[in-house]
N, CA, C and O atoms as a CHARMM CRD file, in Angstrom:
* protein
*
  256
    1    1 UNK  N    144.21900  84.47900 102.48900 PROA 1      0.00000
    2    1 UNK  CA   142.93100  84.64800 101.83700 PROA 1      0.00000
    3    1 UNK  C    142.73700  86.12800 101.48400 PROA 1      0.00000
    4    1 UNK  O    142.88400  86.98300 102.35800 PROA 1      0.00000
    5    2 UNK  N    142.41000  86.45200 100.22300 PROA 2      0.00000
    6    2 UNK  CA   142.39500  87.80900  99.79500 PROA 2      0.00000
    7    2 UNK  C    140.78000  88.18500 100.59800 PROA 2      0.00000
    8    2 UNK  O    139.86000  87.54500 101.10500 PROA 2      0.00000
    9    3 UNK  N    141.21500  89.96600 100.27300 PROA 3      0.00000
   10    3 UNK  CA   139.90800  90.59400 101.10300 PROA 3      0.00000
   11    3 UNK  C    138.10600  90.27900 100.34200 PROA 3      0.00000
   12    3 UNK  O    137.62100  90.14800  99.21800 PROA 3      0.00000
   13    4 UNK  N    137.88300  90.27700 101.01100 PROA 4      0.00000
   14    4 UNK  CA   136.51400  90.38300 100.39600 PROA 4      0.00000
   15    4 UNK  C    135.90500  91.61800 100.23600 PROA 4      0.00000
   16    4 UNK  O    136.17600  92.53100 101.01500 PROA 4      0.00000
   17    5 UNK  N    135.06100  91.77400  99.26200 PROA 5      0.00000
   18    5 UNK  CA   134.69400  93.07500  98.50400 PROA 5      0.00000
   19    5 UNK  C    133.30200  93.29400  98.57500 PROA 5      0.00000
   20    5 UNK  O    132.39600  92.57300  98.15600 PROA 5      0.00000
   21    6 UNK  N    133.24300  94.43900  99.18900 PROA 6      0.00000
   22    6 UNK  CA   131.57300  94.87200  99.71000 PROA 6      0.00000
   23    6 UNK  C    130.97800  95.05600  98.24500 PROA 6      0.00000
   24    6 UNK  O    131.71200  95.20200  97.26800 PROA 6      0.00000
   25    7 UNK  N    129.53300  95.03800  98.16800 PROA 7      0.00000
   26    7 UNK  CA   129.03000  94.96000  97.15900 PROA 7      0.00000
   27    7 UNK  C    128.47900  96.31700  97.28200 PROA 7      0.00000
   28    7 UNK  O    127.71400  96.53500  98.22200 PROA 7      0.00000
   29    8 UNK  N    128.83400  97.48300  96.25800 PROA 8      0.00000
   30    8 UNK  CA   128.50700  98.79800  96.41600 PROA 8      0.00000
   31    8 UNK  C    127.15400  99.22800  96.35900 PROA 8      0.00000
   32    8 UNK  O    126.67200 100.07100  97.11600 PROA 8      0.00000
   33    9 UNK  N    126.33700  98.42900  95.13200 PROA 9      0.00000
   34    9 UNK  CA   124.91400  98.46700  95.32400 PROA 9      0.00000
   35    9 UNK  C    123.91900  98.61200  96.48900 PROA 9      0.00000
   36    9 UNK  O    122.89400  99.27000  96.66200 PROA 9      0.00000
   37   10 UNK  N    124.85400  97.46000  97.44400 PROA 10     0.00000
   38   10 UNK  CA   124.10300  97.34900  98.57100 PROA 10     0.00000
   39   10 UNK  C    124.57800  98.37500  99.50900 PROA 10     0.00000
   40   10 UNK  O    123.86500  98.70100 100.45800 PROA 10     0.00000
   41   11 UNK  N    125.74700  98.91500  99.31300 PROA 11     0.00000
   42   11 UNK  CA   126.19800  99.89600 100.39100 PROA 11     0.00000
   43   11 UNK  C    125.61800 101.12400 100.27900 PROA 11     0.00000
   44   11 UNK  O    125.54200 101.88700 101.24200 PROA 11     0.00000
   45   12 UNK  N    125.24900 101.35700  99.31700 PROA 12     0.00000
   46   12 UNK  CA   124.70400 102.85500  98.85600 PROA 12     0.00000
   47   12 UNK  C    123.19600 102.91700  99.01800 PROA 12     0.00000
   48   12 UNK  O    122.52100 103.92200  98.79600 PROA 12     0.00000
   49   13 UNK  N    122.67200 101.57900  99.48400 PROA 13     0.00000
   50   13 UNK  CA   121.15400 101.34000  99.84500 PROA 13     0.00000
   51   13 UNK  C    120.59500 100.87900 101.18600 PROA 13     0.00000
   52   13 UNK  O    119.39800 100.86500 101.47300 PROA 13     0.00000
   53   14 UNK  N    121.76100 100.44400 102.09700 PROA 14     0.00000
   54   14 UNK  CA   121.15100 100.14600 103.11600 PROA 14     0.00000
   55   14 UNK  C    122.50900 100.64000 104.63700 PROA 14     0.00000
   56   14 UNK  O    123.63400 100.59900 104.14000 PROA 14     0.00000
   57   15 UNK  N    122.55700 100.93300 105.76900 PROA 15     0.00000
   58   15 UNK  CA   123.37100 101.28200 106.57300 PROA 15     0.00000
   59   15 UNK  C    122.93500 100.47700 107.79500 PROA 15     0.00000
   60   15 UNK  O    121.73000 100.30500 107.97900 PROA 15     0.00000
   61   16 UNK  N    123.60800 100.09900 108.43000 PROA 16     0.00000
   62   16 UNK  CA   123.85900  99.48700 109.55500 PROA 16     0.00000
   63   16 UNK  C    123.74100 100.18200 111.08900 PROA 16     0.00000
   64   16 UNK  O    124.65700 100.89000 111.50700 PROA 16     0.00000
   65   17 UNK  N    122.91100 100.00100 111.63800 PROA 17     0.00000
   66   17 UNK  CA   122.24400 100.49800 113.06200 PROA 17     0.00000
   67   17 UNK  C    123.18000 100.49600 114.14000 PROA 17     0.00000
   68   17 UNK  O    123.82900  99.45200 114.21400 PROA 17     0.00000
   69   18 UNK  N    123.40800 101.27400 114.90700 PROA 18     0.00000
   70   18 UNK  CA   124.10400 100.87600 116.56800 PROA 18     0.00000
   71   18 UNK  C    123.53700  99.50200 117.17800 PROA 18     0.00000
   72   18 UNK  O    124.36700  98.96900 117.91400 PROA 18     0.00000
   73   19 UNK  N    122.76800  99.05400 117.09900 PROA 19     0.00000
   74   19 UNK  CA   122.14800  98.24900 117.11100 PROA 19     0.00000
   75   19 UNK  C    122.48800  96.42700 116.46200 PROA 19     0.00000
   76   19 UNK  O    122.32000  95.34500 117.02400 PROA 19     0.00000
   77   20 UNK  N    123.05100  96.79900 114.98000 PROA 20     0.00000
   78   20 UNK  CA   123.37100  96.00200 114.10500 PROA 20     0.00000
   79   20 UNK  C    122.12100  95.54000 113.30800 PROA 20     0.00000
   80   20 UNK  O    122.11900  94.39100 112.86600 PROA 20     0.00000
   81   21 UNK  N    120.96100  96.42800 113.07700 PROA 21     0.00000
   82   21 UNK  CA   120.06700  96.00800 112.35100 PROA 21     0.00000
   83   21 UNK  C    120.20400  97.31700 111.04500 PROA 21     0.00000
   84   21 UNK  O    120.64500  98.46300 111.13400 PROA 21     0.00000
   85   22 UNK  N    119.64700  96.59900 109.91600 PROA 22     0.00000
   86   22 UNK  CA   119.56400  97.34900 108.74100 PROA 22     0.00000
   87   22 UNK  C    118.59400  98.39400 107.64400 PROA 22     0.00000
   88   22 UNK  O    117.66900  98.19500 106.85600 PROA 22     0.00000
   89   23 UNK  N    119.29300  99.44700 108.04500 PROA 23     0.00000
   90   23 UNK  CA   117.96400 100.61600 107.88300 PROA 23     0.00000
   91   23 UNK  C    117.86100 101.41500 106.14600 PROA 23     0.00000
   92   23 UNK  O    118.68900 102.14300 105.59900 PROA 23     0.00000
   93   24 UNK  N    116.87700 101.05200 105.77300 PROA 24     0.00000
   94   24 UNK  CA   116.69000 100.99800 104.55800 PROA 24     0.00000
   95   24 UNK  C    115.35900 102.44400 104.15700 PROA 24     0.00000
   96   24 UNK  O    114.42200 102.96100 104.76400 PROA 24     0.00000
   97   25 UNK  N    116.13900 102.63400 102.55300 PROA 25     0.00000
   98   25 UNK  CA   114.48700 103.71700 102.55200 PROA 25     0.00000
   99   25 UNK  C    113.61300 103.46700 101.51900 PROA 25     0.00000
  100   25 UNK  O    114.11500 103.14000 100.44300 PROA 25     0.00000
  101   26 UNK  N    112.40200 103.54900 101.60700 PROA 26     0.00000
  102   26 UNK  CA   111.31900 103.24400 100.95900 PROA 26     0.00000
  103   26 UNK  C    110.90200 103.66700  99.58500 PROA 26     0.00000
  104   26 UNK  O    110.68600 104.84700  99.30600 PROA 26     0.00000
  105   27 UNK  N    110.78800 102.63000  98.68900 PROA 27     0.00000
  106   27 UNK  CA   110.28700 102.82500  98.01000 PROA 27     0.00000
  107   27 UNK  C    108.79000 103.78700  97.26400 PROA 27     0.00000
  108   27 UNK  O    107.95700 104.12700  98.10400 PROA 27     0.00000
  109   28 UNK  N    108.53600 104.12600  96.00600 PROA 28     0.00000
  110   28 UNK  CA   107.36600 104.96600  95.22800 PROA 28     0.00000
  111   28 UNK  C    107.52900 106.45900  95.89300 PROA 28     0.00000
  112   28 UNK  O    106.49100 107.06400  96.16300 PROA 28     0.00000
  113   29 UNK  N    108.72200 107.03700  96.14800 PROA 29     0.00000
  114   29 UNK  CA   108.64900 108.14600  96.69600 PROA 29     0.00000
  115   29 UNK  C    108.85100 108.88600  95.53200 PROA 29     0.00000
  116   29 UNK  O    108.35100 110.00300  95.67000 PROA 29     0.00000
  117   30 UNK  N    109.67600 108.64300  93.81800 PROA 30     0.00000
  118   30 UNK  CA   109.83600 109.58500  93.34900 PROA 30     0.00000
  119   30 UNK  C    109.25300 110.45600  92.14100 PROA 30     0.00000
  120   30 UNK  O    109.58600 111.57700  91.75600 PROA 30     0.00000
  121   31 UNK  N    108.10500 109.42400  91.58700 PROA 31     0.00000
  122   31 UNK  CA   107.06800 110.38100  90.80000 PROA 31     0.00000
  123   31 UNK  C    106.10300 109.94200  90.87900 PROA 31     0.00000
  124   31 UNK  O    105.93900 109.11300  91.77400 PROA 31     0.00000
  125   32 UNK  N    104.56600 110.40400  89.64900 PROA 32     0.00000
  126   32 UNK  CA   103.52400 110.28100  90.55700 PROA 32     0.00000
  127   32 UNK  C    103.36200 110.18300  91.81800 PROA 32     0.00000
  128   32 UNK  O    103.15900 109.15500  92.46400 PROA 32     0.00000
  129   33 UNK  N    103.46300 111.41300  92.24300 PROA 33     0.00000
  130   33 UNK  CA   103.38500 111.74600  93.58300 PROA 33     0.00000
  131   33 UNK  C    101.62700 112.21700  93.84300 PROA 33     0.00000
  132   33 UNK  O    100.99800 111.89400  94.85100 PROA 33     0.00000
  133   34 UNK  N    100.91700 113.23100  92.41200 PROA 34     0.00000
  134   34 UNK  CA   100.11100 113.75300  92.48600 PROA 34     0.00000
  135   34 UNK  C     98.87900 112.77000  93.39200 PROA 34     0.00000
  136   34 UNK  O     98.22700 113.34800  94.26200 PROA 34     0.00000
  137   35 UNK  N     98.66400 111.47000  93.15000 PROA 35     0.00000
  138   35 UNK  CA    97.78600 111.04300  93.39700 PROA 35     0.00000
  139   35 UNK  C     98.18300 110.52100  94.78100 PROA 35     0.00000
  140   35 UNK  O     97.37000 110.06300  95.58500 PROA 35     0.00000
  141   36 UNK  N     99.14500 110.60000  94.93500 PROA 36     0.00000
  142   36 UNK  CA    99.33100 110.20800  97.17500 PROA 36     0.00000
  143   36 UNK  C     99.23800 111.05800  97.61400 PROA 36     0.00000
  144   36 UNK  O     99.73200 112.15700  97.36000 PROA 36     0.00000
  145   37 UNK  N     98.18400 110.52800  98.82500 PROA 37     0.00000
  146   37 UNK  CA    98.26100 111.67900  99.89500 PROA 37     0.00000
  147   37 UNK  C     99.50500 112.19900 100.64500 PROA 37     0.00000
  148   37 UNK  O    100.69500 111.89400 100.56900 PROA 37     0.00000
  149   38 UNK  N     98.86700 113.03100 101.34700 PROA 38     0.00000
  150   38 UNK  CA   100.56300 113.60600 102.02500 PROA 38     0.00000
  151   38 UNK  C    100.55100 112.71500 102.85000 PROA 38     0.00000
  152   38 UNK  O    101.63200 112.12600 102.81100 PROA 38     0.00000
  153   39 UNK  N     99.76700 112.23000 103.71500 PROA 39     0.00000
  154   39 UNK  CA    99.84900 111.35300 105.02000 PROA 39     0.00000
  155   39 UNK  C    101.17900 110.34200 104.69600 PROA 39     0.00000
  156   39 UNK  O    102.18800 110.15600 105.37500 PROA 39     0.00000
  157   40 UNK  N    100.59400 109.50400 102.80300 PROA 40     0.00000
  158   40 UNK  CA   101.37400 108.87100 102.55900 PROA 40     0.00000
  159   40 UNK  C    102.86000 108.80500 102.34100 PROA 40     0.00000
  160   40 UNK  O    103.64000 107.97200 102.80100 PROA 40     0.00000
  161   41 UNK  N    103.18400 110.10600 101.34400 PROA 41     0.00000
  162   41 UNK  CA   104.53900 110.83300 101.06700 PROA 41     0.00000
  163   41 UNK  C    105.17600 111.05300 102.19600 PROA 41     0.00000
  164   41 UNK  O    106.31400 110.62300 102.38600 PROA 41     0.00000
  165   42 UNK  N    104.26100 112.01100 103.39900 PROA 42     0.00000
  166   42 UNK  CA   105.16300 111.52800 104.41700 PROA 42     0.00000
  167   42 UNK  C    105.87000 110.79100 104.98700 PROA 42     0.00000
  168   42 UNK  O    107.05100 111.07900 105.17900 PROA 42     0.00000
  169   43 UNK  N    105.21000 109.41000 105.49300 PROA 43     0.00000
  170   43 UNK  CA   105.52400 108.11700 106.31400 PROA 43     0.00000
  171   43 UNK  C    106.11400 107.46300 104.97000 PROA 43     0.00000
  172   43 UNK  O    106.19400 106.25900 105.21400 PROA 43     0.00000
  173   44 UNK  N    106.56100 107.70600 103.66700 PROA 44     0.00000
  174   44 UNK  CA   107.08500 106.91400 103.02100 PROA 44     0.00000
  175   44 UNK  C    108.82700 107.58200 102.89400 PROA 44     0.00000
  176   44 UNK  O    109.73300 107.01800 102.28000 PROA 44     0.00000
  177   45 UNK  N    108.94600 108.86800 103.63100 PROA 45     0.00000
  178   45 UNK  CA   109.95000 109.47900 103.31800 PROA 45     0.00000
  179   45 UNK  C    111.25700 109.50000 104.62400 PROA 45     0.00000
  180   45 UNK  O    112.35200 110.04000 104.77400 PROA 45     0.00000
  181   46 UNK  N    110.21700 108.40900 105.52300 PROA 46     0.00000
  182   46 UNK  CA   111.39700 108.14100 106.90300 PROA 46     0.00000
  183   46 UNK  C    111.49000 106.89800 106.44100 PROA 46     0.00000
  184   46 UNK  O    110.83900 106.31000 105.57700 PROA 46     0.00000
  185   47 UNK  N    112.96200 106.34700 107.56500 PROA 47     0.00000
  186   47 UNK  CA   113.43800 105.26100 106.79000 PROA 47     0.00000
  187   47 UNK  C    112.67000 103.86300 107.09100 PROA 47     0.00000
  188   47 UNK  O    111.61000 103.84900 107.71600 PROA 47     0.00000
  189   48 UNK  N    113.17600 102.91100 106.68700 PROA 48     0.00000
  190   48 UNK  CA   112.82900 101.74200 107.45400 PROA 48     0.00000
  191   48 UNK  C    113.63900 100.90500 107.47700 PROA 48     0.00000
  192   48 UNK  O    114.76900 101.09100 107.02500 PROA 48     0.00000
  193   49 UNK  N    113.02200  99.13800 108.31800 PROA 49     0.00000
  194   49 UNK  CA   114.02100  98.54200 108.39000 PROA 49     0.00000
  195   49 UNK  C    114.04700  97.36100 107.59600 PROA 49     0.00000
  196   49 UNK  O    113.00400  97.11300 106.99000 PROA 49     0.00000
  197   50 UNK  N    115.25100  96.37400 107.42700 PROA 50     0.00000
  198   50 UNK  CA   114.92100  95.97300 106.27200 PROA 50     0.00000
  199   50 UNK  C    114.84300  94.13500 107.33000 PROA 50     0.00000
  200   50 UNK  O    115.62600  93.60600 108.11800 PROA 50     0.00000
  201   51 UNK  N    113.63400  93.77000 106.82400 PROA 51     0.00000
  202   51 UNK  CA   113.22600  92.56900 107.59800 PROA 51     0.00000
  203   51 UNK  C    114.23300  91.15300 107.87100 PROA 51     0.00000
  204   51 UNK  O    115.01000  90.68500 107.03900 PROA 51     0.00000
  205   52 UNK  N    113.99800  90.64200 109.21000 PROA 52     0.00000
  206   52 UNK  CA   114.79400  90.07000 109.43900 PROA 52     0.00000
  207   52 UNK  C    114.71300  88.67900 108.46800 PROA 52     0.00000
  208   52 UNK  O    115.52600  87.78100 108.68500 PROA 52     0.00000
  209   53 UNK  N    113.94300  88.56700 107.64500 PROA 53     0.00000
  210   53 UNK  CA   114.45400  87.09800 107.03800 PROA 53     0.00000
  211   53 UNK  C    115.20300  87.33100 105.52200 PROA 53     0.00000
  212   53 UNK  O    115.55000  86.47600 104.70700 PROA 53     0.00000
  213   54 UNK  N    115.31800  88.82400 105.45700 PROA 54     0.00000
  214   54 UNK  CA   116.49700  89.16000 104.22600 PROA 54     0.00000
  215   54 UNK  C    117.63800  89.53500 105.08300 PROA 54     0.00000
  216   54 UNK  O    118.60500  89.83000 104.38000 PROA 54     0.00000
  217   55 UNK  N    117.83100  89.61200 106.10600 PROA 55     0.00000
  218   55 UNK  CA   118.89000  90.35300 107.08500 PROA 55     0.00000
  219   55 UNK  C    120.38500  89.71500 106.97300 PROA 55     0.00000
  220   55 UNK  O    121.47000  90.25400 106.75200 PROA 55     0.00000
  221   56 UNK  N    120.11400  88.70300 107.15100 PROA 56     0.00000
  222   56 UNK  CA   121.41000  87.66700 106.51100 PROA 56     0.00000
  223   56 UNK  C    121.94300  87.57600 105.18300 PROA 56     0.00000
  224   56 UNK  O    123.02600  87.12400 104.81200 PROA 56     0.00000
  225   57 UNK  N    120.95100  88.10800 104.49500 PROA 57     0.00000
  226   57 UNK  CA   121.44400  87.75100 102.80000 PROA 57     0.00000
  227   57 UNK  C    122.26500  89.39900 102.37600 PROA 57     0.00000
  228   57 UNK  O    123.20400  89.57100 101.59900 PROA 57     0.00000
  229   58 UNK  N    121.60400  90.31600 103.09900 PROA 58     0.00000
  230   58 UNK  CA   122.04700  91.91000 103.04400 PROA 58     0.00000
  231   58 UNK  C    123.49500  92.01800 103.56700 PROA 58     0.00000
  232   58 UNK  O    124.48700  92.29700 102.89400 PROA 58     0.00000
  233   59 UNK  N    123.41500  91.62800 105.46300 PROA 59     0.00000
  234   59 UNK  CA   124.92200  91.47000 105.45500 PROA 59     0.00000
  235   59 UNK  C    126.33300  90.64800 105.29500 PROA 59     0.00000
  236   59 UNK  O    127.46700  90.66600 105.77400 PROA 59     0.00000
  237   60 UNK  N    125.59500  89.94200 104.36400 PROA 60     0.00000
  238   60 UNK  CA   126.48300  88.78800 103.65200 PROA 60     0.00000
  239   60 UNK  C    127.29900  90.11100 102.53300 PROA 60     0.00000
  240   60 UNK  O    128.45100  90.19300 102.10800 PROA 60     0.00000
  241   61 UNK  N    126.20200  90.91500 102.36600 PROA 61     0.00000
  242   61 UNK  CA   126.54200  91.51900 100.68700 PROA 61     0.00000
  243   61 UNK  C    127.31000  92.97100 101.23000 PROA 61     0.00000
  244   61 UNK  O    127.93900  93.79700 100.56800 PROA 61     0.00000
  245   62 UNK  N    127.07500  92.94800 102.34300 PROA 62     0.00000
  246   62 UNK  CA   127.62600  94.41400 102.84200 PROA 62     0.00000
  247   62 UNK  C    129.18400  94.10100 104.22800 PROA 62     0.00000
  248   62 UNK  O    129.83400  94.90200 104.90000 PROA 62     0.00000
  249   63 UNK  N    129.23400  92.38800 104.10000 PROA 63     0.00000
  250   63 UNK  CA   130.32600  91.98300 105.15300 PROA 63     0.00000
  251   63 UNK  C    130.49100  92.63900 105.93500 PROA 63     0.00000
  252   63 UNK  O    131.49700  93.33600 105.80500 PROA 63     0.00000
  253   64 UNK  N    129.80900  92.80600 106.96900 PROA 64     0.00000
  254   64 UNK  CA   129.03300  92.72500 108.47700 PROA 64     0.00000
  255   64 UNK  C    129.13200  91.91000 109.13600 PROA 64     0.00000
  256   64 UNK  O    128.54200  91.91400 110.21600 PROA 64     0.00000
């Protein structure tokens, strides 16, 4: 059976935890910025995780 081929899209968007959960980063961070607060820009600029009922479909695409 030939190899299977990670899907680069997804590799370049999401990384895989010690853990084995999938840490993703947030979206509306890169213009119109003027009208968000910082509170917001802040907490939008750490990562997050990406929920467990897409979790299966992600490392299907990242063969995990």
């Amino acid at each position: 059976m030939p190899k299977l081929k990670t899907n680069k899209a997804a590799a370049k968007r999401f990384k895989v935890t010690a853990t084995g959960k999938l840490k993703r980063s947030k979206a509306y961070t890169s213009h119109i910025l003027t009208k968000k607060s910082p509170k917001r820009k802040r907490h939008l600029g750490k990562a997050g995780l990406v929920d467990t009922t897409n979790e299966k479909q992600m490392k299907r695409l990242l063969n995990v």
